[in-house]
C-alpha positions as CSV (number, residue, x, y, z in Angstrom):
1,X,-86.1,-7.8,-62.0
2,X,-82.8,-7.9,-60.5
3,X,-81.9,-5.3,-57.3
4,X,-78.6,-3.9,-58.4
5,X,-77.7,-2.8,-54.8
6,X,-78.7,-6.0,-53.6
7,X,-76.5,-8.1,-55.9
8,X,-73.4,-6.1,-55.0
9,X,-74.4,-6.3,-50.9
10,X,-74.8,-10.3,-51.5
11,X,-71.4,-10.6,-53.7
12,X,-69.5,-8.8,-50.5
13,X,-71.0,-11.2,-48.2
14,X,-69.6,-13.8,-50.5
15,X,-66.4,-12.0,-51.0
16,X,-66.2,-11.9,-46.7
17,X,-67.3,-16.0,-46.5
18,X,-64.5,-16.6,-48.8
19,X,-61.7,-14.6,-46.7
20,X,-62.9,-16.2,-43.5
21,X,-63.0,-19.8,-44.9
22,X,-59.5,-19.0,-46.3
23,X,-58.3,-18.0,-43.0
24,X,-59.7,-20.9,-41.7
25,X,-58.1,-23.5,-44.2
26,X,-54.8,-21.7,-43.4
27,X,-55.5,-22.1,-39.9
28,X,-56.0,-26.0,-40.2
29,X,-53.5,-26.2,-42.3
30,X,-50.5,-24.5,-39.9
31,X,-52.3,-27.0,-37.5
32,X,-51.4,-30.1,-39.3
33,X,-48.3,-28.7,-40.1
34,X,-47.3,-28.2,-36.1
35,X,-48.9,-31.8,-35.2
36,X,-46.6,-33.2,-38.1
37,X,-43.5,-31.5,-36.8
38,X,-44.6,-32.8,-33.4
39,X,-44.7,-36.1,-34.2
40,X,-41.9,-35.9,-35.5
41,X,-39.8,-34.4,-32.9
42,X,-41.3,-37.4,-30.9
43,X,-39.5,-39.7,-33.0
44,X,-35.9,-37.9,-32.2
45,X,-36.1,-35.5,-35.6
46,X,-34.2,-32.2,-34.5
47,X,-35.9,-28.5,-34.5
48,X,-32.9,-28.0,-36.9
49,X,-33.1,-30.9,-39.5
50,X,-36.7,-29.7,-39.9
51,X,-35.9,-26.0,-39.5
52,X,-33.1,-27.1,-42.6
53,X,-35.6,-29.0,-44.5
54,X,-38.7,-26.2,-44.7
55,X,-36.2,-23.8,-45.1
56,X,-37.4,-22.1,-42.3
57,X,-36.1,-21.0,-38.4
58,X,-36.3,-23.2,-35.9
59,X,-37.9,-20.0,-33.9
60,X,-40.7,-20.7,-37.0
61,X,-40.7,-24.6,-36.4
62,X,-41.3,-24.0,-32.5
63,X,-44.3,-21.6,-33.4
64,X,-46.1,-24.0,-35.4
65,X,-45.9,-26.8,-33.1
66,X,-46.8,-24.7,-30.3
67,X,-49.9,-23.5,-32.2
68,X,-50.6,-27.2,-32.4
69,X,-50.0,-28.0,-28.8
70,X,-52.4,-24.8,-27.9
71,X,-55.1,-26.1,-30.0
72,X,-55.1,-29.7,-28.4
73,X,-54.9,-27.8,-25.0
74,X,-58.3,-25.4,-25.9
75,X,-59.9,-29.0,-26.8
């Protein structure tokens, strides 16, 4: 017989798994994202053709490359 109690505690831990594996993939993701924009300031792309592309700042194209350069420098 199934433990109603114990099928809700098990669904939060799923529920929980799922938001930290999201966060996760995000993180990853805005990874990428700043090793892209690295590479290709590297190849003489401005901060502000990018900045115009993504439709975003170029304060928000500095912070994803610097998240990238932070995560190569923690290894």
């Amino acid at each position: 017989m199934s433990d109603p109690m114990g099928d809700v505690v098990a669904a939060r831990k799923a529920y929980e798994k799922a938001q930290d594996d999201a966060r996760e993939l995000v993180r990853q993701a805005r990874i990428d994202l700043g090793r892209t924009i690295a590479e290709a300031r590297r190849q003489s792309i401005t901060q502000d053709a990018i900045a115009e592309t993504l439709e975003l700042t170029r304060e928000q194209v500095r912070r994803f490359q610097r998240e990238y350069e932070n995560s190569v420098n923690q290894g």
